[in-house]
TIRO-2110 file (N, C-alpha, C; in Angstrom, 1 decimal):
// TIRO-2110
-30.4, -72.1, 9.9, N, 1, A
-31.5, -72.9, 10.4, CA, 1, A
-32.4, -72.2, 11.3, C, 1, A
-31.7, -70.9, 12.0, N, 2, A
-33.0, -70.5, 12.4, CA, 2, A
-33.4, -70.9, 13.9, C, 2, A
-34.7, -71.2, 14.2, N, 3, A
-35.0, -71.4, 15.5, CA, 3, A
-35.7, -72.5, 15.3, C, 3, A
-36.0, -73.3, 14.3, N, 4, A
-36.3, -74.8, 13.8, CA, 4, A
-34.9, -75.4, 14.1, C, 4, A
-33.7, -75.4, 13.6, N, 5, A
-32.7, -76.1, 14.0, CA, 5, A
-32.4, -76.1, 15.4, C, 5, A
-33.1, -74.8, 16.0, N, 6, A
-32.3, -74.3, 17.6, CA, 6, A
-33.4, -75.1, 18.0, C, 6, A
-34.2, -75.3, 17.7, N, 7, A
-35.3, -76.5, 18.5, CA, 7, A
-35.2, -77.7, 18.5, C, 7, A
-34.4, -78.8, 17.4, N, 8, A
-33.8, -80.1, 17.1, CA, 8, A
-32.7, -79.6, 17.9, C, 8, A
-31.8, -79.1, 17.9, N, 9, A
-30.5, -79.3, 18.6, CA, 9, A
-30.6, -78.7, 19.9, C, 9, A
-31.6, -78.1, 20.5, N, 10, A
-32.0, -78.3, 22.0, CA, 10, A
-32.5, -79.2, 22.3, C, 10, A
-33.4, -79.6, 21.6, N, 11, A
-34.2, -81.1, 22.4, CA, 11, A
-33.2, -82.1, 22.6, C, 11, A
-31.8, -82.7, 21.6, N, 12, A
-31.1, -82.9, 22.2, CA, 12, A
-30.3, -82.8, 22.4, C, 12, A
-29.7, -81.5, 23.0, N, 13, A
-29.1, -81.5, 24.5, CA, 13, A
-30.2, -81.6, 25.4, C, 13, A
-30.6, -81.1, 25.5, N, 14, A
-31.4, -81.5, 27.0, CA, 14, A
-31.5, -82.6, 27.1, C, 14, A
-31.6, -83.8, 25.9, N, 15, A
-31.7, -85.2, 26.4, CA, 15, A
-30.6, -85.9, 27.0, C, 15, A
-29.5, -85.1, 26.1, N, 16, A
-28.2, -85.4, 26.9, CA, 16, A
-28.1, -84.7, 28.5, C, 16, A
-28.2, -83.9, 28.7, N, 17, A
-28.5, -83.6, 30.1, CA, 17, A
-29.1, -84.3, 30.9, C, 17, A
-30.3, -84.6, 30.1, N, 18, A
-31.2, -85.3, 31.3, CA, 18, A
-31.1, -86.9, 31.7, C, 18, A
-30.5, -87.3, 30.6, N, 19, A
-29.4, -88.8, 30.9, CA, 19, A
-28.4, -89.0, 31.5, C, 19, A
-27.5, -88.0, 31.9, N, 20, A
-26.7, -87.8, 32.7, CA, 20, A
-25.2, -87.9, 32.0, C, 20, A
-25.0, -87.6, 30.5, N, 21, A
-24.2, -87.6, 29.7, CA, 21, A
-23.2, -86.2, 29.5, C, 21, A
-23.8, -85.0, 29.9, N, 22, A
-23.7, -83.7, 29.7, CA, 22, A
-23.7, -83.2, 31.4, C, 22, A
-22.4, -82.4, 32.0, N, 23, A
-23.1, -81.4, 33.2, CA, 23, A
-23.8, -80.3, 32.8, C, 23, A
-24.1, -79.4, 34.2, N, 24, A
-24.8, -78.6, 33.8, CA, 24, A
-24.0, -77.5, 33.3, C, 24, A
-22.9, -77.5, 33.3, N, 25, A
-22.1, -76.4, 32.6, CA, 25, A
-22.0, -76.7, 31.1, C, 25, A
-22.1, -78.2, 30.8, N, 26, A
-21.9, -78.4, 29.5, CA, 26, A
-22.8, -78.8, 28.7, C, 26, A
-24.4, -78.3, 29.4, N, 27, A
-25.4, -78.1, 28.6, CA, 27, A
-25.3, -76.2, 28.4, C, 27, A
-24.9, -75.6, 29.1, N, 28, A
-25.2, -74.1, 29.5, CA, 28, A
-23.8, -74.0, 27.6, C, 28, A
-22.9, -74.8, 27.6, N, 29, A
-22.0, -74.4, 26.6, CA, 29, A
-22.4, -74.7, 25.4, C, 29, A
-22.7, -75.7, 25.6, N, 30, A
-23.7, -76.8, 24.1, CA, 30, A
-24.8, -75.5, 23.4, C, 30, A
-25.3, -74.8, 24.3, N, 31, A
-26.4, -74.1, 24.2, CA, 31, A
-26.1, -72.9, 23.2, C, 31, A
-24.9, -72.4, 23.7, N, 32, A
-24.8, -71.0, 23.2, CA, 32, A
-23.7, -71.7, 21.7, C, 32, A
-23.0, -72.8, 21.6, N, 33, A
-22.6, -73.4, 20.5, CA, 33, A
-23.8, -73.3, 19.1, C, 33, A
-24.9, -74.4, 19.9, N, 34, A
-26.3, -74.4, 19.1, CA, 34, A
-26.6, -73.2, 18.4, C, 34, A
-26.7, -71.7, 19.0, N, 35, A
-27.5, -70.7, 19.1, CA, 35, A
-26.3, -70.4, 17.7, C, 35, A
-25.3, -69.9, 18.0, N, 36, A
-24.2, -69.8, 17.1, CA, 36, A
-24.3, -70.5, 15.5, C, 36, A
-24.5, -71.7, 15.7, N, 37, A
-24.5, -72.9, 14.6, CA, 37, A
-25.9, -72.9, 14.1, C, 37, A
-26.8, -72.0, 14.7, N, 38, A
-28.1, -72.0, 13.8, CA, 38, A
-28.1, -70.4, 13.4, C, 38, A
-27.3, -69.7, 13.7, N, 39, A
-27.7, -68.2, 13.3, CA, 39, A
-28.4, -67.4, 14.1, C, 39, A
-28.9, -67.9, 15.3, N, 40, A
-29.4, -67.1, 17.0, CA, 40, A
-30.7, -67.3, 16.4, C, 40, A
-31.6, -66.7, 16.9, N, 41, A
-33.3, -66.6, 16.8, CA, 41, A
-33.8, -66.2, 15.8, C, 41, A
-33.3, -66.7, 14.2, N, 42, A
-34.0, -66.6, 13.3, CA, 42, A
-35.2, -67.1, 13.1, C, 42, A
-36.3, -66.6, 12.5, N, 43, A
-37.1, -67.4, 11.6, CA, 43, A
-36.9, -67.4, 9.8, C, 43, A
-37.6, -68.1, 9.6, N, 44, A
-37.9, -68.8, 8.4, CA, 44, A
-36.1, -68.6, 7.9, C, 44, A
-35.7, -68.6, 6.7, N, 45, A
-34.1, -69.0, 6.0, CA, 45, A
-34.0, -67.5, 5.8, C, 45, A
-32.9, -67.4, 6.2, N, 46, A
-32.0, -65.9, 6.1, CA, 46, A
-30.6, -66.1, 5.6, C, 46, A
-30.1, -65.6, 4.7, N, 47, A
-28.6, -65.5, 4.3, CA, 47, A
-28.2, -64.6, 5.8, C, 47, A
-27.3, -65.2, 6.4, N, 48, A
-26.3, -64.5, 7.1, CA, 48, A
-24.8, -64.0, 6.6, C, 48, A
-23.9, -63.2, 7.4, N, 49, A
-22.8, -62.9, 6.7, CA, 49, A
-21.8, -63.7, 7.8, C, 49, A
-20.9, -63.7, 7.3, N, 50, A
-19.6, -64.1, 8.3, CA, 50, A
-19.7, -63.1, 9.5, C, 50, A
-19.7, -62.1, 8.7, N, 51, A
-19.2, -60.8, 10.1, CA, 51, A
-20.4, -61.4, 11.8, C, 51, A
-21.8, -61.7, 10.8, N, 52, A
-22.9, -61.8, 11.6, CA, 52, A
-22.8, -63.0, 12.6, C, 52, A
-21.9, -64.5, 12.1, N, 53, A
-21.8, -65.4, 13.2, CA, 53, A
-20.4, -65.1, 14.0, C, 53, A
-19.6, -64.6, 13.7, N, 54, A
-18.5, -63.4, 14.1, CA, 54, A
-18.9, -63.2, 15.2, C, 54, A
-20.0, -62.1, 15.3, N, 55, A
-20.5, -61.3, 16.3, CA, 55, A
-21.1, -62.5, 17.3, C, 55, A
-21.6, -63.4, 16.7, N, 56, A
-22.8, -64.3, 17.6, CA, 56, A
-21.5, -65.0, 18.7, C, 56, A
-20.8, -65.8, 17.7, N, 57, A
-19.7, -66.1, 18.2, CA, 57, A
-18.6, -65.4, 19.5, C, 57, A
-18.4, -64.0, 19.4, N, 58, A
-17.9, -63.1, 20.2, CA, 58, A
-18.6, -63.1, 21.6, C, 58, A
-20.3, -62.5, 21.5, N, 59, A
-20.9, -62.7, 22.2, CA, 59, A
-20.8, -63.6, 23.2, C, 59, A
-21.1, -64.9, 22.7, N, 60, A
-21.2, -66.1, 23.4, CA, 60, A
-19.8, -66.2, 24.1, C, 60, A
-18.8, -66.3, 23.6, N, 61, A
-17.3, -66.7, 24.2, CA, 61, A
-17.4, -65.4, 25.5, C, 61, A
-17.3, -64.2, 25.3, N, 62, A
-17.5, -63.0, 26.2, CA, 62, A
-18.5, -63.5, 27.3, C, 62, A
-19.6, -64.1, 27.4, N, 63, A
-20.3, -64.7, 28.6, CA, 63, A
-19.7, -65.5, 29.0, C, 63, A
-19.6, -66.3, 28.0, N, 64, A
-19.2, -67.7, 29.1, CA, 64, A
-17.7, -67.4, 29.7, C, 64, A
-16.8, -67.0, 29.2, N, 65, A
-15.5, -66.2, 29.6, CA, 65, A
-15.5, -65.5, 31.1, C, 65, A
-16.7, -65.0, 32.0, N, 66, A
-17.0, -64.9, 33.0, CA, 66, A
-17.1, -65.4, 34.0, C, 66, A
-17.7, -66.7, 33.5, N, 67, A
-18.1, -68.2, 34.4, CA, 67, A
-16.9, -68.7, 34.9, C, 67, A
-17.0, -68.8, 36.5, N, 68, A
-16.0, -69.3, 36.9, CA, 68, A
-15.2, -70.8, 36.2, C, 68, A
-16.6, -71.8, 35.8, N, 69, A
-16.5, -73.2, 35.5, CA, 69, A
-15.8, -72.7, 34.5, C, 69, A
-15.9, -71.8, 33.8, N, 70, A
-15.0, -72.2, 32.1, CA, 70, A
-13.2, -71.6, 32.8, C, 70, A
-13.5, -70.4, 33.2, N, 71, A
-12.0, -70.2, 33.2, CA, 71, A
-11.5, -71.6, 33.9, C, 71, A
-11.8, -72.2, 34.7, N, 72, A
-10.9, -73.6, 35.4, CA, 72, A
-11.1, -74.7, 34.5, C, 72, A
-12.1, -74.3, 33.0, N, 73, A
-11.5, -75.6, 32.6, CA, 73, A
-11.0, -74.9, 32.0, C, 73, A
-10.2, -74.0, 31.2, N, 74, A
-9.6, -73.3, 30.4, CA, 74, A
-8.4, -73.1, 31.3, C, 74, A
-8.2, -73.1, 32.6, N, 75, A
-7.2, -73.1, 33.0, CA, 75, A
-6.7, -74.8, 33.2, C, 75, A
-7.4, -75.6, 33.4, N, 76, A
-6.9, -76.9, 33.2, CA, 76, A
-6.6, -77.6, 32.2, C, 76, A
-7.4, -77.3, 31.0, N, 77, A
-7.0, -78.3, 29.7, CA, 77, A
-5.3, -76.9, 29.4, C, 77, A
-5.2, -75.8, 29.2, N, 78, A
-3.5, -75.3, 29.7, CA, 78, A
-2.7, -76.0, 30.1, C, 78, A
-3.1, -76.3, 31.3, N, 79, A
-2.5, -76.9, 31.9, CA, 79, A
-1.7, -78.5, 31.7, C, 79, A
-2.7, -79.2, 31.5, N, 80, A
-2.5, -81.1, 32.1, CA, 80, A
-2.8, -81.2, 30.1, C, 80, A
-3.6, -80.1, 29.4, N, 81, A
-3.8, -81.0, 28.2, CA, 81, A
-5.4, -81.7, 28.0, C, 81, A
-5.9, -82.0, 28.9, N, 82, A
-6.7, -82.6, 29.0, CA, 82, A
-7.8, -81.3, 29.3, C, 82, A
-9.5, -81.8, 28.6, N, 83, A
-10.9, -81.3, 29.4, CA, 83, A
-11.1, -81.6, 31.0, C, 83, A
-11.8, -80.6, 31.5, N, 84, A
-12.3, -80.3, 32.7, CA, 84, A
-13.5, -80.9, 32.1, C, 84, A
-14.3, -81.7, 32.8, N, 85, A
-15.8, -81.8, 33.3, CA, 85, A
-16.1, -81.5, 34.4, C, 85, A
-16.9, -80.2, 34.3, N, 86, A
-16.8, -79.6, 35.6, CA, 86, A
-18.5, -79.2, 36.1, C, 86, A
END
């Protein structure tokens, strides 16, 4: 989908954000999910490969994997079973 899809499925999240439905950590995750699930900054329709959302995928987990918020919910849903909203 490109960056037409990454544009419907930003506008909403952000609406979810801006409703108060979403934190801001779990717009920041929604985001790089989106980017993933559309193929990153395409235009117009591109065949992609596996290997290529692979990589997109890698990426994204590798960032957020830094963030303090994700390791404590990743150390909590471990834990108790349950999501962090954090």
């Amino acid at each position: 989908m490109g960056r037409t899809g990454l544009g419907m499925v930003y506008s909403g999240i952000y609406a979810m954000y801006a409703a108060g439905w979403i934190t801001e950590h779990d717009l920041k995750v929604a985001k790089k999910v989106a980017y993933i699930m559309c193929g990153g900054d395409l235009t117009g329709s591109h065949r992609v490969t596996e290997s290529y959302l692979l990589d997109l995928e890698r990426e994204a987990f590798l960032s957020l994997r830094g963030e303090e918020k994700t390791l404590k919910r990743m150390e909590h849903t471990l834990k108790t079973g349950k999501p962090l909203r954090n």
